[in-house]
ChimeraX commands (.cxc) that place a marker at each C-alpha (Angstrom):
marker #1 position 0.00,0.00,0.00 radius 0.5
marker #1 position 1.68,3.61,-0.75 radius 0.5
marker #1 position 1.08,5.90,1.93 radius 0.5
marker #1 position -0.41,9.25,0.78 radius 0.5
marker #1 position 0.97,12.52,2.38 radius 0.5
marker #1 position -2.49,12.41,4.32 radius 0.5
marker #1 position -1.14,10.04,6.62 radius 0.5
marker #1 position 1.93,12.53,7.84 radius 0.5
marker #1 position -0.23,14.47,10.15 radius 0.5
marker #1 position 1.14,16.04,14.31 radius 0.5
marker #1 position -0.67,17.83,16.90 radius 0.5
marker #1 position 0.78,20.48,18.29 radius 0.5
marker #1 position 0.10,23.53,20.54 radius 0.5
marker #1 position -1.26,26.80,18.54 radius 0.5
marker #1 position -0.98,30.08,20.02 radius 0.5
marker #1 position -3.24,30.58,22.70 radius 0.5
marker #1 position -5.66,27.79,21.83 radius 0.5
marker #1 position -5.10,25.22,24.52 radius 0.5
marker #1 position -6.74,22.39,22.41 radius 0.5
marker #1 position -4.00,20.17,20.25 radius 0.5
marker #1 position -4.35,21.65,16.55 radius 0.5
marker #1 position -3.88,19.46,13.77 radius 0.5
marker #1 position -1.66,20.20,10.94 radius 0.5
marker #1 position -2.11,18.31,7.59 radius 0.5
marker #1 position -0.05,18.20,4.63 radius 0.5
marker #1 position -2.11,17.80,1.21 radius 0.5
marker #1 position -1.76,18.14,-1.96 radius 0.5
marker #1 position -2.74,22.11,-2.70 radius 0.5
marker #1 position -6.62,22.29,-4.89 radius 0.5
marker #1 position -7.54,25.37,-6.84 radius 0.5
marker #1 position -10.14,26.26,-4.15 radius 0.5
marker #1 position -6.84,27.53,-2.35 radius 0.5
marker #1 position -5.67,29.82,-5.23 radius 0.5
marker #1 position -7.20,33.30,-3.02 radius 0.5
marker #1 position -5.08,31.96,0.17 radius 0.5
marker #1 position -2.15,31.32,-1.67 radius 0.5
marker #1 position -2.34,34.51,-3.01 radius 0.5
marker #1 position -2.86,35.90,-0.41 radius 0.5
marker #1 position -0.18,34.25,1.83 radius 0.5
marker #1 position 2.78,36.17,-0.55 radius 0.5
marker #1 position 2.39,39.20,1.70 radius 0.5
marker #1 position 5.35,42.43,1.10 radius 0.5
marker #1 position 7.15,40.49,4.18 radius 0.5
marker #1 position 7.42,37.47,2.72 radius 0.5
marker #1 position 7.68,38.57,-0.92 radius 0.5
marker #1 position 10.81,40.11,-0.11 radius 0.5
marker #1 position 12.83,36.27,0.39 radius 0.5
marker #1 position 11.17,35.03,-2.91 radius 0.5
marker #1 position 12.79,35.45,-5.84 radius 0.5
marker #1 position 9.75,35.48,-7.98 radius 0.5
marker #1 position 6.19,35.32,-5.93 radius 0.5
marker #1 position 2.43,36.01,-7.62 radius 0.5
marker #1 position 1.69,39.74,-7.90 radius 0.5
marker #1 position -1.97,39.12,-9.12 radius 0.5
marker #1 position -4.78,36.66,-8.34 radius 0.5
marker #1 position -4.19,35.92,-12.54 radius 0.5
marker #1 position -0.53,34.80,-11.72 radius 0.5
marker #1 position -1.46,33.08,-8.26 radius 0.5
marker #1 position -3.65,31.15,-10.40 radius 0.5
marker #1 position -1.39,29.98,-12.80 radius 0.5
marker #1 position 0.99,29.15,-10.23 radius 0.5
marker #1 position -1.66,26.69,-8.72 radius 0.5
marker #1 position -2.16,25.12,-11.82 radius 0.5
marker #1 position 1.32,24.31,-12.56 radius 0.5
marker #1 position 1.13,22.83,-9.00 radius 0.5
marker #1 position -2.17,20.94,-9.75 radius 0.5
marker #1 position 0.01,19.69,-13.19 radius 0.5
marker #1 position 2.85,18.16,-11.64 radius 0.5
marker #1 position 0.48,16.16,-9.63 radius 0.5
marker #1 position 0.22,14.30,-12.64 radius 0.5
marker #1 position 3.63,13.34,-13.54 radius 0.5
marker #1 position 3.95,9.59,-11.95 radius 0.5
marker #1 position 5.39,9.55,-8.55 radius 0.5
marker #1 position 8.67,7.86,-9.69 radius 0.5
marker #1 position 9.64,10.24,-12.48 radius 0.5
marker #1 position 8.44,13.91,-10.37 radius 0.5
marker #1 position 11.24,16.53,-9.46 radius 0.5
marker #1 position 8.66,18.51,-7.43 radius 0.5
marker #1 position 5.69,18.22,-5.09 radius 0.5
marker #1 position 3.82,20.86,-2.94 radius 0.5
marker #1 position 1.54,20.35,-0.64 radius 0.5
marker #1 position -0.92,22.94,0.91 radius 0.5
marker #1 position 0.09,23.45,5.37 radius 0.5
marker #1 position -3.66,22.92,6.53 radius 0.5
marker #1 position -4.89,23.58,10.15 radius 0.5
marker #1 position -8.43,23.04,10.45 radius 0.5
marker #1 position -9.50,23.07,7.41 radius 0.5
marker #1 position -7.43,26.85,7.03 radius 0.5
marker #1 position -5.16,27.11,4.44 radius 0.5
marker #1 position -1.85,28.01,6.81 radius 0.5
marker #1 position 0.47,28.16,4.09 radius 0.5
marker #1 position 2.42,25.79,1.51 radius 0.5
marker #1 position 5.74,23.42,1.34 radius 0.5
marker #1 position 7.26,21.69,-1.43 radius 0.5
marker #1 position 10.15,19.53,-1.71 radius 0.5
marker #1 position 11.80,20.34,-5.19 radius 0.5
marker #1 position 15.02,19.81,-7.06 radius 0.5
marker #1 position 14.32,15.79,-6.32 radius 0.5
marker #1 position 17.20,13.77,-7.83 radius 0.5
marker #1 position 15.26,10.33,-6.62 radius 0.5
marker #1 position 17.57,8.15,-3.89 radius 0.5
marker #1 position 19.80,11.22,-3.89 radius 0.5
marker #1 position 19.06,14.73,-3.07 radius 0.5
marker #1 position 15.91,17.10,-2.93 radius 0.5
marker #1 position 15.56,20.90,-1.51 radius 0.5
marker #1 position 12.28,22.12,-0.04 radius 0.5
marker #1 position 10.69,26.00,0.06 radius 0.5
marker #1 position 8.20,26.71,2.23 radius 0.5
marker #1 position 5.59,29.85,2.54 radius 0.5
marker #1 position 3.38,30.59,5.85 radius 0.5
marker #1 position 0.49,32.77,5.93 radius 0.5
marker #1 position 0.76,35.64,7.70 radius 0.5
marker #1 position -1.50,34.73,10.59 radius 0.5
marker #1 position 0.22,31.73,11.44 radius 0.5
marker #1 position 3.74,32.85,11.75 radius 0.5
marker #1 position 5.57,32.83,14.72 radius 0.5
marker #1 position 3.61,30.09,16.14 radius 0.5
marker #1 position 5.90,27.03,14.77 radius 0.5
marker #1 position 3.94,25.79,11.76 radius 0.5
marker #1 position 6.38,26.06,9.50 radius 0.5
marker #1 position 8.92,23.72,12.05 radius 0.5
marker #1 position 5.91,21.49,12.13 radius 0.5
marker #1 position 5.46,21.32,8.72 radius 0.5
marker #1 position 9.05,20.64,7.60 radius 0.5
marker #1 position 9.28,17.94,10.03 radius 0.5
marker #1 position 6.05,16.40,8.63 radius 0.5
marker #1 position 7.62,17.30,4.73 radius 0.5
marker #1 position 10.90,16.12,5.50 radius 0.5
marker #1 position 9.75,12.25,7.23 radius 0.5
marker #1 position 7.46,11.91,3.89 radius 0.5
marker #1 position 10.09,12.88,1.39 radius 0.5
marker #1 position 12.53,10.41,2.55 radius 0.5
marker #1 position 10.30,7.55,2.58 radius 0.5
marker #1 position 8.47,8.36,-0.59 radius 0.5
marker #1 position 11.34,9.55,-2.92 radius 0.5
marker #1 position 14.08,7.58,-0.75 radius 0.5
marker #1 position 16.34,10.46,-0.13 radius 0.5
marker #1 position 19.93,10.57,1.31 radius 0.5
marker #1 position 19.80,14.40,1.63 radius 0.5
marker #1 position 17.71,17.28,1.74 radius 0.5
marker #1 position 18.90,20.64,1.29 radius 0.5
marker #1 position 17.12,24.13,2.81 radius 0.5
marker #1 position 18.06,27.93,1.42 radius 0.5
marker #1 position 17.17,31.01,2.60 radius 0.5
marker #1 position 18.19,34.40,1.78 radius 0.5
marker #1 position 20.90,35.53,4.41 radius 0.5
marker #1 position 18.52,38.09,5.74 radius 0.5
marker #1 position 15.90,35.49,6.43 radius 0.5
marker #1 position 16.69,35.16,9.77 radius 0.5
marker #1 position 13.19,33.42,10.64 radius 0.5
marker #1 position 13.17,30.81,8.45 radius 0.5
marker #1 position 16.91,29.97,9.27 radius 0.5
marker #1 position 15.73,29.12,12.80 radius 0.5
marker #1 position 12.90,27.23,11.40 radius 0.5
marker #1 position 15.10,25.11,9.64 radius 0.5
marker #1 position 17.48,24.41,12.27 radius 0.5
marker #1 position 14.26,23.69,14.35 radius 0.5
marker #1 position 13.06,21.16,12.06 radius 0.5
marker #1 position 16.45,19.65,12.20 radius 0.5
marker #1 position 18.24,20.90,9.33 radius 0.5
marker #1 position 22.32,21.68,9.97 radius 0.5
marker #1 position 23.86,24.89,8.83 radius 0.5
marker #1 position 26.07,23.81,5.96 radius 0.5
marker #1 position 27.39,26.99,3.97 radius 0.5
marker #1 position 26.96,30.97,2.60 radius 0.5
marker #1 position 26.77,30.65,-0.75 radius 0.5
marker #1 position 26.76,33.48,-3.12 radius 0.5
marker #1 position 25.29,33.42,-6.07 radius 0.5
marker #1 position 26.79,33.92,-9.71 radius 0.5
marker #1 position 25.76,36.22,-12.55 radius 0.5
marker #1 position 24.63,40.40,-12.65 radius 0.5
marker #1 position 22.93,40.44,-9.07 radius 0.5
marker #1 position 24.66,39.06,-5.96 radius 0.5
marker #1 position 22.79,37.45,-3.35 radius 0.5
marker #1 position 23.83,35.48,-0.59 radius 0.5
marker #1 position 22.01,32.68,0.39 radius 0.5
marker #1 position 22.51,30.08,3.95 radius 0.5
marker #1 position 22.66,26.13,3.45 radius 0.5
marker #1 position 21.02,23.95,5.14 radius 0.5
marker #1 position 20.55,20.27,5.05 radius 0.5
marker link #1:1,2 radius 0.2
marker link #1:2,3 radius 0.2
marker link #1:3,4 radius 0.2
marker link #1:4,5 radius 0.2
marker link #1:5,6 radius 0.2
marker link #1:6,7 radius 0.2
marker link #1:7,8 radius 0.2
marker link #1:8,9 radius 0.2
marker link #1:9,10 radius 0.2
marker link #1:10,11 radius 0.2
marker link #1:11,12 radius 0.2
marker link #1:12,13 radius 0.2
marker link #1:13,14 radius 0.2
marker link #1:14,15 radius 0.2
marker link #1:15,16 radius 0.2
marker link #1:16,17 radius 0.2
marker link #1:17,18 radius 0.2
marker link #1:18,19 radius 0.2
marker link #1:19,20 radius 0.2
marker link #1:20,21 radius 0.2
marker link #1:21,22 radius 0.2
marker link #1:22,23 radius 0.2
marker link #1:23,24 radius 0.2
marker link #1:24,25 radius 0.2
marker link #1:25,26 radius 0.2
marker link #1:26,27 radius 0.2
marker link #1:27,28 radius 0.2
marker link #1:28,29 radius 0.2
marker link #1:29,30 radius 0.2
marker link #1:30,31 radius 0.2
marker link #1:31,32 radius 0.2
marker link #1:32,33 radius 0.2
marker link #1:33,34 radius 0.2
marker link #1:34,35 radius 0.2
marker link #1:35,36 radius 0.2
marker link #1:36,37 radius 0.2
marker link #1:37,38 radius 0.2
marker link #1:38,39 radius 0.2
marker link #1:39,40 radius 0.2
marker link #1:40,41 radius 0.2
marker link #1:41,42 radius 0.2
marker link #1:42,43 radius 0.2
marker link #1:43,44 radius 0.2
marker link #1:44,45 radius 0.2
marker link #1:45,46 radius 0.2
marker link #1:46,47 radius 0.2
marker link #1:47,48 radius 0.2
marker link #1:48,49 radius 0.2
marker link #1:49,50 radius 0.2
marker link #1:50,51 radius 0.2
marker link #1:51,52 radius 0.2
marker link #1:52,53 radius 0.2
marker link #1:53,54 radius 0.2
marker link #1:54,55 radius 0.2
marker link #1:55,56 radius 0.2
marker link #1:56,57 radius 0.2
marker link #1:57,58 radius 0.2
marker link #1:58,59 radius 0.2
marker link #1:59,60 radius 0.2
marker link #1:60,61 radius 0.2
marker link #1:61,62 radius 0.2
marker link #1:62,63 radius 0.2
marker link #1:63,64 radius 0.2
marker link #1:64,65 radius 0.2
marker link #1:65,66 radius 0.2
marker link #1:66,67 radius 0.2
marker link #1:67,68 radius 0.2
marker link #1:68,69 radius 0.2
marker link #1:69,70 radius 0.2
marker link #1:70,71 radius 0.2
marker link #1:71,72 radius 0.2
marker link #1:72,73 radius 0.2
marker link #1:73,74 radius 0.2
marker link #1:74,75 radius 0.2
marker link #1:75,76 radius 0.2
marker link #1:76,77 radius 0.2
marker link #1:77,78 radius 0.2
marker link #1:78,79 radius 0.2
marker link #1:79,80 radius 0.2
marker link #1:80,81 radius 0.2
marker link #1:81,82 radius 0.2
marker link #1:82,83 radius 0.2
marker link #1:83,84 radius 0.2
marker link #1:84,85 radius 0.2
marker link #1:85,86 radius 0.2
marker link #1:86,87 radius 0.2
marker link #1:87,88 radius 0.2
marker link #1:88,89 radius 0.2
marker link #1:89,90 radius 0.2
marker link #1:90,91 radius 0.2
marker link #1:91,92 radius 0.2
marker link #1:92,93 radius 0.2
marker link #1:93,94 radius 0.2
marker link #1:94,95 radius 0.2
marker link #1:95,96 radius 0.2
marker link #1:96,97 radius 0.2
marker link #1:97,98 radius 0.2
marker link #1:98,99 radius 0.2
marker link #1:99,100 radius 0.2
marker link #1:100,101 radius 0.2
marker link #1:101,102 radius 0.2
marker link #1:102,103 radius 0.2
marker link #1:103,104 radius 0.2
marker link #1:104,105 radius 0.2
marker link #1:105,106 radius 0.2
marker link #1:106,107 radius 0.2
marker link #1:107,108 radius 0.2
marker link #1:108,109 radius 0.2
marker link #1:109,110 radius 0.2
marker link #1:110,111 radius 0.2
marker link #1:111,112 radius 0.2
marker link #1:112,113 radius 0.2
marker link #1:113,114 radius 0.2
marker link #1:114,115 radius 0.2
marker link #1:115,116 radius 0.2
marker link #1:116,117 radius 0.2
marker link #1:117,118 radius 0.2
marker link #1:118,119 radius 0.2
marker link #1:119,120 radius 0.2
marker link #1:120,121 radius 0.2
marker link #1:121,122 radius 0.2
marker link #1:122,123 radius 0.2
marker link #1:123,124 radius 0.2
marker link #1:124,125 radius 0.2
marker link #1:125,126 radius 0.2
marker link #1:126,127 radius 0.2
marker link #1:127,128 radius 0.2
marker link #1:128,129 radius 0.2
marker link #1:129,130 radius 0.2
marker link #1:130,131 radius 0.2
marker link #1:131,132 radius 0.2
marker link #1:132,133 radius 0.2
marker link #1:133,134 radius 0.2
marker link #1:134,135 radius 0.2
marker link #1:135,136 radius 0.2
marker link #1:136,137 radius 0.2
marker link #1:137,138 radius 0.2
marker link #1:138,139 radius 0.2
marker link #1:139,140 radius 0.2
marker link #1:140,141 radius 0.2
marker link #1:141,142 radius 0.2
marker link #1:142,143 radius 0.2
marker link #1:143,144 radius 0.2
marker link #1:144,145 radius 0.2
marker link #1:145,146 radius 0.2
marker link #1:146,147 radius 0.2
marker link #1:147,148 radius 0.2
marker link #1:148,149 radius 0.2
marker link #1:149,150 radius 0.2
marker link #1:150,151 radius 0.2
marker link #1:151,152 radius 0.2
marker link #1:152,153 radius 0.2
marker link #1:153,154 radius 0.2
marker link #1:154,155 radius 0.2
marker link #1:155,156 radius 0.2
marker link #1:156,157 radius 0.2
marker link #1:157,158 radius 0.2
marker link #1:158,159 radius 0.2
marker link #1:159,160 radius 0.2
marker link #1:160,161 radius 0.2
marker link #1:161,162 radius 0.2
marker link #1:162,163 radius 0.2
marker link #1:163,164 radius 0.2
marker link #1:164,165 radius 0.2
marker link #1:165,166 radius 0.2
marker link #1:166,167 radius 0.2
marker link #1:167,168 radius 0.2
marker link #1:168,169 radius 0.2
marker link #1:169,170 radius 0.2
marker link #1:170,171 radius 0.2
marker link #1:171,172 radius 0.2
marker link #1:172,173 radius 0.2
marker link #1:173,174 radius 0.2
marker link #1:174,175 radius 0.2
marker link #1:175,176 radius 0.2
marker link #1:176,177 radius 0.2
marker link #1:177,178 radius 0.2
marker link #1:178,179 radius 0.2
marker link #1:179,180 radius 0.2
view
């Protein structure tokens, strides 16, 4: 039986709600094209090299998403999956770059009213258990921009080492953090 990223799922503590929440990873429907939209706020826009800047562009975003669902398990080099807490779309995570049995690197994207609050740890560590199984990885890479500070700490929270400052070729010069 495969397993289906449904069945990667954690409770955890959510801000001042004392009931366990429930974070789920699935795969991301175009019902969640306005959230993911709106989730690419000016402060997170600003680590992304290239982010939607209309609801016309979110959308095609999605459905390049919704078309590498497609591609057969064994031959993808990307998935994404929407973060989902109660039925809210919290944000989205996607393991990309995926040289199958070798290597993969993942991005992730919180909305902004769940920041701060350790989904993004949450859903790494969810991401990161399914990606090995499922795609039998040896490694998995994280990159931020240097100034990222936040998601750096995620990363290392979700058990991620720091690896290198890379910077990176061509007209603009960027530095970026390692992580794997």
């Amino acid at each position: 039986m495969e397993e289906k990223p449904e069945d990667f799922r954690h409770f955890f503590k959510f801000g001042a709600i004392t009931r366990p929440m429930e974070i789920i990873l699935r795969h991301i429907t175009k019902e969640d094209t306005e959230a993911y939209f709106k989730a690419h706020d000016e402060d997170a826009a600003k680590f992304f090299a290239t982010y939607p800047t209309t609801m016309e562009e979110a959308a095609k975003e999605v459905q390049e998403i919704l078309d590498a669902y497609e591609v057969p398990k064994e031959k993808r080099t990307k998935e994404t999956f929407a973060i989902d807490i109660g039925g809210m779309f919290a944000g989205f995570i996607a393991i990309h770059h995926i040289v199958r049995g070798k290597e993969g690197t993942t991005g992730s994207l919180v909305a902004p009213e769940f920041r701060g609050r350790g989904v993004g740890t949450q859903a790494h560590k969810l991401l990161l258990a399914y990606a090995f199984k499922t795609y039998k990885l040896k490694k998995i890479y994280g990159r931020t921009k240097l100034a990222n500070k936040a998601s750096q700490r995620m990363l290392e929270k979700s058990g991620y080492k720091y690896e290198k400052t890379i910077e990176t070729e061509g007209g603009k010069k960027k530095l970026y953090v390692v992580f794997s």
